[in-house]
MMTF fields as JSON, N, C-alpha, C and O atoms, coordinates in Angstrom:
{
  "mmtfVersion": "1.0.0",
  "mmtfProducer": "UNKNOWN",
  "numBonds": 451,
  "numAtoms": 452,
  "numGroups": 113,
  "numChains": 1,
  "numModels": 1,
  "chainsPerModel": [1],
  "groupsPerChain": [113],
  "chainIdList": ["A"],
  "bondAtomList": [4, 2, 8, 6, 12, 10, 16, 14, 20, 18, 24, 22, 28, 26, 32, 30, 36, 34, 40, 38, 44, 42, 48, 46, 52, 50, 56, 54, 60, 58, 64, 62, 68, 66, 72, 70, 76, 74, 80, 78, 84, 82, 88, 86, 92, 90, 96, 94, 100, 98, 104, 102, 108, 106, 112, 110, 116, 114, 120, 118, 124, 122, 128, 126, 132, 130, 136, 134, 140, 138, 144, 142, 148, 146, 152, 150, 156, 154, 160, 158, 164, 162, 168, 166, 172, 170, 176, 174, 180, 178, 184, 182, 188, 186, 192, 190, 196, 194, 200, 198, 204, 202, 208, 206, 212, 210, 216, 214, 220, 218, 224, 222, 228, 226, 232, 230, 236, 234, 240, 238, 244, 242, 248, 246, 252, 250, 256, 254, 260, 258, 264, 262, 268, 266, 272, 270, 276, 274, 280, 278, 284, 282, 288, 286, 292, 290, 296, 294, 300, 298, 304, 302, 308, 306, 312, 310, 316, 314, 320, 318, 324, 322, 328, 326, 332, 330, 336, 334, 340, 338, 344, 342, 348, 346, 352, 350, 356, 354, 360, 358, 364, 362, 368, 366, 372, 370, 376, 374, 380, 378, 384, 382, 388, 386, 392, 390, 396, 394, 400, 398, 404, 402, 408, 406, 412, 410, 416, 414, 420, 418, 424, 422, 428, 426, 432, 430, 436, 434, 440, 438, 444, 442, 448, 446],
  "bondOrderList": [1, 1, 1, 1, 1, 1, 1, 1, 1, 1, 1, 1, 1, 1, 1, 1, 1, 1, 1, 1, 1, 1, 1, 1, 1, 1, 1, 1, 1, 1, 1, 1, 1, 1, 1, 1, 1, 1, 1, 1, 1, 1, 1, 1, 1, 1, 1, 1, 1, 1, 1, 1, 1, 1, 1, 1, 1, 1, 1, 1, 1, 1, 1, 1, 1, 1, 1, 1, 1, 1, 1, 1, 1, 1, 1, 1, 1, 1, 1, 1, 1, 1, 1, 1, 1, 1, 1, 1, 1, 1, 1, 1, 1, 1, 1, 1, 1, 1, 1, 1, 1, 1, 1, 1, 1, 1, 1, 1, 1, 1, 1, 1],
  "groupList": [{"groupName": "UNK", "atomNameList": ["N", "CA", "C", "O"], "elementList": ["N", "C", "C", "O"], "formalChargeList": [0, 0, 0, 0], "bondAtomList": [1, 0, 2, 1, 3, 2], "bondOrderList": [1, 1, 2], "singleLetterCode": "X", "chemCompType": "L-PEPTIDE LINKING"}],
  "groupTypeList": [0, 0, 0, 0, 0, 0, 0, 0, 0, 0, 0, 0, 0, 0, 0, 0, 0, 0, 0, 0, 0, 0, 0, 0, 0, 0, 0, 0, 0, 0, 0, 0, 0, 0, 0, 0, 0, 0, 0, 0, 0, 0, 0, 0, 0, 0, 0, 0, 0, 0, 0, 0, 0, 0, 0, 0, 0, 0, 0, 0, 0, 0, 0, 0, 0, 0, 0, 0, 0, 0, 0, 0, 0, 0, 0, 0, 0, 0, 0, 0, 0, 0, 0, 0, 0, 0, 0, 0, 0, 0, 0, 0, 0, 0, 0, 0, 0, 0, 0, 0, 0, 0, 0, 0, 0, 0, 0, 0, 0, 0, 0, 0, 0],
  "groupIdList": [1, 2, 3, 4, 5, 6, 7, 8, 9, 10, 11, 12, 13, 14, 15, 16, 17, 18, 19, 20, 21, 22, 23, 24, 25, 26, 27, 28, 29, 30, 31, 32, 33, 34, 35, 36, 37, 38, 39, 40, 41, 42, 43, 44, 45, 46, 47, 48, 49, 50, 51, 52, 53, 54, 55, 56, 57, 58, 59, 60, 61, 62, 63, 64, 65, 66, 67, 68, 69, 70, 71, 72, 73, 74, 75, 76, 77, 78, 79, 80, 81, 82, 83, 84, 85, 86, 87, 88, 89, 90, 91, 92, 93, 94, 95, 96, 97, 98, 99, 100, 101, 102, 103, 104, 105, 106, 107, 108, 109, 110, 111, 112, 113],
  "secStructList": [7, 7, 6, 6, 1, 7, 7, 3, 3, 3, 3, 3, 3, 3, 3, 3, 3, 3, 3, 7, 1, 1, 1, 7, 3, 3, 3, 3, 3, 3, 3, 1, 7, 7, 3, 3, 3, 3, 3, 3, 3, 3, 3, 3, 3, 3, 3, 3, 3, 6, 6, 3, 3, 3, 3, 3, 3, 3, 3, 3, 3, 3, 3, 3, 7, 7, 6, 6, 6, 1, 1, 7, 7, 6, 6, 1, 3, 3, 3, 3, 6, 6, 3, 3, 3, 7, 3, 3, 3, 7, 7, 7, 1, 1, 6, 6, 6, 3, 3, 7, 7, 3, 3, 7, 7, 7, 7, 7, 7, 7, 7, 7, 7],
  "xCoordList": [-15.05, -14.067, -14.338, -14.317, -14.568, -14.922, -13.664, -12.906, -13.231, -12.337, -11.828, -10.773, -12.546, -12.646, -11.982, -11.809, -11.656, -10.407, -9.46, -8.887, -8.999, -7.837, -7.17, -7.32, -6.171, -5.737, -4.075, -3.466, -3.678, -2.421, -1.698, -1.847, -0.602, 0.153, 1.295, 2.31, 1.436, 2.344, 3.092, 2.775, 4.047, 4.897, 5.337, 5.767, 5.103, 5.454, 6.697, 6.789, 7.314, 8.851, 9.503, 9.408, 10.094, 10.892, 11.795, 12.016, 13.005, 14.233, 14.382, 13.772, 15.592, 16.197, 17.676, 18.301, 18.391, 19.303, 20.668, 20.721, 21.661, 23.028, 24.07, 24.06, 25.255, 26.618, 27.639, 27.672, 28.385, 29.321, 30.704, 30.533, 31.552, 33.132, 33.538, 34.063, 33.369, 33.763, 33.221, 33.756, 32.279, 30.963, 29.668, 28.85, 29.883, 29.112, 27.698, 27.499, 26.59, 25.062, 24.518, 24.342, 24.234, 23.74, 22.159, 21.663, 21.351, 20.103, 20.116, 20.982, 18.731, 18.615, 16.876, 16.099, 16.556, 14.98, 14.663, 14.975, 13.806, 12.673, 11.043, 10.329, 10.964, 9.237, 8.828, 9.353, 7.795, 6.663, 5.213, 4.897, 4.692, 3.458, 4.072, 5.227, 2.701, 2.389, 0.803, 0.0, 0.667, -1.135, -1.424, -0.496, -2.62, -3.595, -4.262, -4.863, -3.632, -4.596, -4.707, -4.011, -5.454, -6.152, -5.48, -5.424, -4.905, -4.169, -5.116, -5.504, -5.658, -6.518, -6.424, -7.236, -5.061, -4.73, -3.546, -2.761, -3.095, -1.831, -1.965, -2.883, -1.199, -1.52, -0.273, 0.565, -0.078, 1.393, 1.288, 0.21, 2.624, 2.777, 4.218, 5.001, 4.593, 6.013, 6.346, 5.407, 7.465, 8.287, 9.346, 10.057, 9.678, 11.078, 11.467, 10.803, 12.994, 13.858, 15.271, 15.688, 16.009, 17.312, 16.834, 16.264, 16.784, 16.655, 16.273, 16.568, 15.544, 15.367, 13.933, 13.276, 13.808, 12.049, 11.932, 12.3, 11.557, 10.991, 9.778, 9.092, 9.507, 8.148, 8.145, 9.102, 6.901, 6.967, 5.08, 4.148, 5.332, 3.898, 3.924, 4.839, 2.508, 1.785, 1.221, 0.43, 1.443, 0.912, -0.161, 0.411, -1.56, -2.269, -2.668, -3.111, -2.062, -2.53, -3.317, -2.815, -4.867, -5.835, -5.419, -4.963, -5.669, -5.633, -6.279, -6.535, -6.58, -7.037, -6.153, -4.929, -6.84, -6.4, -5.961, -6.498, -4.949, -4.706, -3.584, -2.789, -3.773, -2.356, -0.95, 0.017, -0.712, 0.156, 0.912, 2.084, -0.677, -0.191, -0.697, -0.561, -1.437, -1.25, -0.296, -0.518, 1.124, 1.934, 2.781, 3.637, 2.034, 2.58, 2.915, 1.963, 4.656, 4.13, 5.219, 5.593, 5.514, 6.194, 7.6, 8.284, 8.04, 9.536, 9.383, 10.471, 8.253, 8.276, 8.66, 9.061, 8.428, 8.396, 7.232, 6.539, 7.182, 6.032, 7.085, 7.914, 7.049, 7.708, 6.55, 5.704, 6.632, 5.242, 5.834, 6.49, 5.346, 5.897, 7.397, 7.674, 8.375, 9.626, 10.313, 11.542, 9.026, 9.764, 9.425, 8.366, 10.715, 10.758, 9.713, 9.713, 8.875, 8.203, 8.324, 8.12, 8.734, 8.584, 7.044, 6.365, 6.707, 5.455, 5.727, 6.892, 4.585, 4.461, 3.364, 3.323, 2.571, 1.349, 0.545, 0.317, 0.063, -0.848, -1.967, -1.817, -3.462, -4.433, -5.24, -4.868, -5.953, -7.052, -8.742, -9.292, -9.233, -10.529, -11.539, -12.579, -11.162, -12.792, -11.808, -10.965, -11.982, -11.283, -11.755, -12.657, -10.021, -9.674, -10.644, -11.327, -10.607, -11.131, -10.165, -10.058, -9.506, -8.777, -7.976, -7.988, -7.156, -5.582, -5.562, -6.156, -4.803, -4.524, -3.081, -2.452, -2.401, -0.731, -0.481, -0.441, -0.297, 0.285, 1.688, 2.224, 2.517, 3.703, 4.342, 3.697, 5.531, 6.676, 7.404, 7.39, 7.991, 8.951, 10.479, 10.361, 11.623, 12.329, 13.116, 13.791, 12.94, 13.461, 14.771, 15.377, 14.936, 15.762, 16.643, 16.576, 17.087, 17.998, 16.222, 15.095, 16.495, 15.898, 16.08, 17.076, 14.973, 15.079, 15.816, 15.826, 16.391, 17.32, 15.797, 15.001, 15.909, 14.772, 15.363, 14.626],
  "yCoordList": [3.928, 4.795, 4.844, 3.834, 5.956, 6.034, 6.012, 6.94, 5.024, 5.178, 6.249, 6.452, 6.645, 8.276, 9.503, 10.608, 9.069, 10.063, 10.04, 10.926, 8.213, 7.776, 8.161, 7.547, 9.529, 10.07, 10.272, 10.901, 9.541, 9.712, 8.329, 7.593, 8.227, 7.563, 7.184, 7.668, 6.363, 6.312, 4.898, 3.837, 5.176, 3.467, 4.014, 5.144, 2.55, 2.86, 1.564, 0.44, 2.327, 1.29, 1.263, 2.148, 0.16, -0.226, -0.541, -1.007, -0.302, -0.413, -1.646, -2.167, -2.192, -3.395, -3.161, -2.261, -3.777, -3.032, -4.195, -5.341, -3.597, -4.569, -4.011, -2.78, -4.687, -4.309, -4.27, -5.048, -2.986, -2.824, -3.888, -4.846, -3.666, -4.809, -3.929, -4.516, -2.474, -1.747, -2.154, -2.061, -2.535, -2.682, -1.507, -1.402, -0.526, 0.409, -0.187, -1.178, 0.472, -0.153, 0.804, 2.013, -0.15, 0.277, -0.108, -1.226, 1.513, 1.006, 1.098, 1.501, 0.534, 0.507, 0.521, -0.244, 1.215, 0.861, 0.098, 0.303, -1.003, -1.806, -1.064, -0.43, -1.571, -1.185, -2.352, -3.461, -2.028, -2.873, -2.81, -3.872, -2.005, -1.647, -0.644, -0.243, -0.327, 0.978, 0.889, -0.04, 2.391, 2.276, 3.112, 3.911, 3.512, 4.657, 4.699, 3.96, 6.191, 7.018, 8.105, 8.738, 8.781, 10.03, 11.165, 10.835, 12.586, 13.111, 13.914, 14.952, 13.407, 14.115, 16.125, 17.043, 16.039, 17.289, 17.575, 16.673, 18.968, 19.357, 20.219, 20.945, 20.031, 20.809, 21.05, 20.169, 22.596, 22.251, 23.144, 23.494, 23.363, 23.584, 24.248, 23.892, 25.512, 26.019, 26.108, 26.194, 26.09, 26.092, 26.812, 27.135, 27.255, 27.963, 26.742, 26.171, 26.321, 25.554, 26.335, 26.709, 26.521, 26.822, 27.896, 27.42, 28.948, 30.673, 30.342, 31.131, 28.958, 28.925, 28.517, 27.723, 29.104, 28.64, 27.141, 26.896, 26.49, 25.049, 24.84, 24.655, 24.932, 24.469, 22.88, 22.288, 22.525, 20.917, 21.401, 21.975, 20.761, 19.992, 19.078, 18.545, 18.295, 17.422, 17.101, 17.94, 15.65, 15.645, 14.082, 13.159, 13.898, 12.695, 12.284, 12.846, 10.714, 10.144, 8.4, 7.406, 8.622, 7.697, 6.325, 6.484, 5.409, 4.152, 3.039, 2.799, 2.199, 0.73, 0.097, 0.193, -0.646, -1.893, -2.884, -2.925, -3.69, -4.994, -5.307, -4.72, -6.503, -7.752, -7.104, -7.622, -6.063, -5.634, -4.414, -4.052, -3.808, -2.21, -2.165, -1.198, -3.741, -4.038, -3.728, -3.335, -3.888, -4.294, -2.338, -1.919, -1.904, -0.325, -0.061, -0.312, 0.706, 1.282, 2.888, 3.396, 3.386, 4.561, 4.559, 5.562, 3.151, 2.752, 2.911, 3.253, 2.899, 3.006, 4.144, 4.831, 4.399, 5.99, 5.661, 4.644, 6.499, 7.28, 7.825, 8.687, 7.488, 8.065, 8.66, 8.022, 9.58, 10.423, 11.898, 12.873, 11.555, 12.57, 13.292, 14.489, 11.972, 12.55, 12.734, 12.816, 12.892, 13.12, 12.31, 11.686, 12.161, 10.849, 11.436, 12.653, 10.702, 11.585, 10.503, 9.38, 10.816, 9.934, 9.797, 10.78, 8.767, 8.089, 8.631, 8.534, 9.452, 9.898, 8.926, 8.479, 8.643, 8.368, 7.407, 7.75, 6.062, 5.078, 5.031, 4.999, 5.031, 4.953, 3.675, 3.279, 3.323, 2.464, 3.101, 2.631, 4.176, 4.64, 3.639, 3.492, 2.929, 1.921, 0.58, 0.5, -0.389, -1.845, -2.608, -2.812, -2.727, -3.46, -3.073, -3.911, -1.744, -1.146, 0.12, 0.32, 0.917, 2.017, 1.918, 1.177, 2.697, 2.964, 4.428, 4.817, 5.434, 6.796, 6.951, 5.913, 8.148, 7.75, 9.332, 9.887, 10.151, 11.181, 11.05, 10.217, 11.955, 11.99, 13.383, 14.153, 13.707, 14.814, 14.685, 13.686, 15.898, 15.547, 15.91, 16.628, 15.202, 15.109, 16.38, 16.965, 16.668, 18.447, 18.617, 17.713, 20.313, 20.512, 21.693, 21.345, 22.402, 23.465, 24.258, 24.314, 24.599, 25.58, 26.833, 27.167, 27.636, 29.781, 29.879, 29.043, 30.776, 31.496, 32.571, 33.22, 32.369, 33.554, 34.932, 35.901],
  "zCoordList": [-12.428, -13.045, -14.548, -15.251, -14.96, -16.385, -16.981, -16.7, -17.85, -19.486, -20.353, -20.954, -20.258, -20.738, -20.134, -20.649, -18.95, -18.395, -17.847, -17.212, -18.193, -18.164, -19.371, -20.427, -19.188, -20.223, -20.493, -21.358, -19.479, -19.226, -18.836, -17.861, -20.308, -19.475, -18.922, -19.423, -17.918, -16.665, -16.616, -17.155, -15.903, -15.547, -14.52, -14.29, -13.544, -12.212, -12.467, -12.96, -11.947, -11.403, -9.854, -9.003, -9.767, -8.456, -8.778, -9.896, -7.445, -7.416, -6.854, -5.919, -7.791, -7.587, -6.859, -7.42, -5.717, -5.038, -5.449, -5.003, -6.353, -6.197, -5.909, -5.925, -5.567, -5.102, -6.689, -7.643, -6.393, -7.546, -7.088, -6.335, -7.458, -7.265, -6.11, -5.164, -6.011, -4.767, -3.448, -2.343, -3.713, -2.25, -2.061, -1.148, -3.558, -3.457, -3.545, -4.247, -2.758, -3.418, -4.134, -3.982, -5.127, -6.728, -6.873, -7.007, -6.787, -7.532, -9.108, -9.885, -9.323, -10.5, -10.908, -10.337, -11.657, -11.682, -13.045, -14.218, -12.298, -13.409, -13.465, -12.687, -14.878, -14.987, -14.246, -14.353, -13.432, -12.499, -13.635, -14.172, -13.833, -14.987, -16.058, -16.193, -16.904, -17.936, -17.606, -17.703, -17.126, -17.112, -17.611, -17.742, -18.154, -18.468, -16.689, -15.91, -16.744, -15.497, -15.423, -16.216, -14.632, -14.78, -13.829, -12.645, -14.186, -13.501, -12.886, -13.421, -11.456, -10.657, -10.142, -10.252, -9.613, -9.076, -8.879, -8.588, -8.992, -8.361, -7.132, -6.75, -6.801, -4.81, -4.293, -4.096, -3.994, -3.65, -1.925, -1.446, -1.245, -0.223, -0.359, -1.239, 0.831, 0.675, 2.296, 3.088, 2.675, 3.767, 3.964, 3.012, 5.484, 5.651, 6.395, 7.26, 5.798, 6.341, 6.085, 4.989, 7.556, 7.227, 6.498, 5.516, 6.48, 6.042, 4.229, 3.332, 4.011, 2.299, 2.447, 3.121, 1.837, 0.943, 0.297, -0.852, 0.893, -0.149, 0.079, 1.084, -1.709, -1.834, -2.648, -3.146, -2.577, -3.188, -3.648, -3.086, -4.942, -5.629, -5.853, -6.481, -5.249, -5.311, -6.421, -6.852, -7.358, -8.06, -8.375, -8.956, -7.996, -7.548, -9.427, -10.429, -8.91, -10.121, -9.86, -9.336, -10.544, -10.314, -11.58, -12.712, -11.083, -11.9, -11.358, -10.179, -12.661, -11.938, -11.152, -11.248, -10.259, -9.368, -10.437, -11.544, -10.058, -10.696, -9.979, -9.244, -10.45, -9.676, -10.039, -9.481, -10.883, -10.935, -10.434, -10.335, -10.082, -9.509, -7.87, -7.121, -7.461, -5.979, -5.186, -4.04, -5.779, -5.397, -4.846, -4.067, -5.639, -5.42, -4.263, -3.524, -3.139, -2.506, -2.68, -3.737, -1.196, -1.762, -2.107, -2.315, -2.159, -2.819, -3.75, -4.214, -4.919, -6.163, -6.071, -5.131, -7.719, -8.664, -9.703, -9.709, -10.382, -11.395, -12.695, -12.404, -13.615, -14.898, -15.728, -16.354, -15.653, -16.547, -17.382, -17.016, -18.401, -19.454, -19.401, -19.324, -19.478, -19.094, -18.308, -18.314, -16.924, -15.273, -14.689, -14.74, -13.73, -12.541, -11.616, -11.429, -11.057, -9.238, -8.583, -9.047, -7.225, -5.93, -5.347, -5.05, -5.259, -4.682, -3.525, -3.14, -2.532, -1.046, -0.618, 0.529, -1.463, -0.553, -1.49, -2.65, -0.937, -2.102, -1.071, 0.151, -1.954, -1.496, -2.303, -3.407, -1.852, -2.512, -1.806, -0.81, -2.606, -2.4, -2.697, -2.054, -3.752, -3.686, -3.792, -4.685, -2.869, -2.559, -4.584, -5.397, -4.268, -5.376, -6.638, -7.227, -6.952, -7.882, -8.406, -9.616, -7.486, -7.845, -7.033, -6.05, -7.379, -6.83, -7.148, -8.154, -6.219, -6.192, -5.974, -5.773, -5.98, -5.812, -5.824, -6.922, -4.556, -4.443, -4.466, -3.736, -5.409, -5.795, -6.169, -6.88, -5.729, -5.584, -7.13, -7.849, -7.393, -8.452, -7.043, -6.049, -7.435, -6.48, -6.285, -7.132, -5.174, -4.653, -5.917, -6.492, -6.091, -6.52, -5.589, -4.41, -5.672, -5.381, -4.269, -4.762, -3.2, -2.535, -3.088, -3.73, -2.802, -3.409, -2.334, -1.431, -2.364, -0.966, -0.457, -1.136, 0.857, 1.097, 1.277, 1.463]
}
């Protein structure tokens, strides 16, 4: 993985789960890392559900392996330039060398079709 196009960067966080005095469950997110990684691709896809259009983009982001971002899976999130994305999908293409992480920004309002 070249250095050089790790150009972006990212913090992946996980939710920690507690109870309010009500009994409500309360997440909360911690930073897990901060990495420099490389924003591979966007790819998106659209659907009819219920007479509405939803579409979703894909957005894959490459990084090193380490004892810290091992631990990644799609419970995390991705905080990148402002926006939350939900982790869909963790890959490891070359063993304990890279990490990949297809990720959603979280649906909003459907188009009416």
């Amino acid at each position: 993985m070249q250095a050089g196009k790790l150009d972006r960067r990212i913090t992946l966080q996980g939710a920690t789960e507690s109870q309010s005095d009500s009994g409500e469950i309360i997440y909360t997110w911690g930073n897990v890392a901060t990495v420099w990684a490389e924003l591979v691709s966007a790819k998106g896809n659209e659907r009819f559900a219920n007479a509405q259009l939803i579409g979703k983009a894909i957005t894959t982001f490459r990084f090193r392996y380490s004892t810290a971002t091992k631990v990644i899976t799609t419970k995390h999130r991705v905080v990148y330039d402002g926006r939350e994305y939900d982790i869909v999908d963790v890959r490891e293409p070359k063993r304990r060398e890279t990490l990949e992480i297809d990720c959603t920004v979280p649906s909003e309002e459907p188009v009416a079709a």
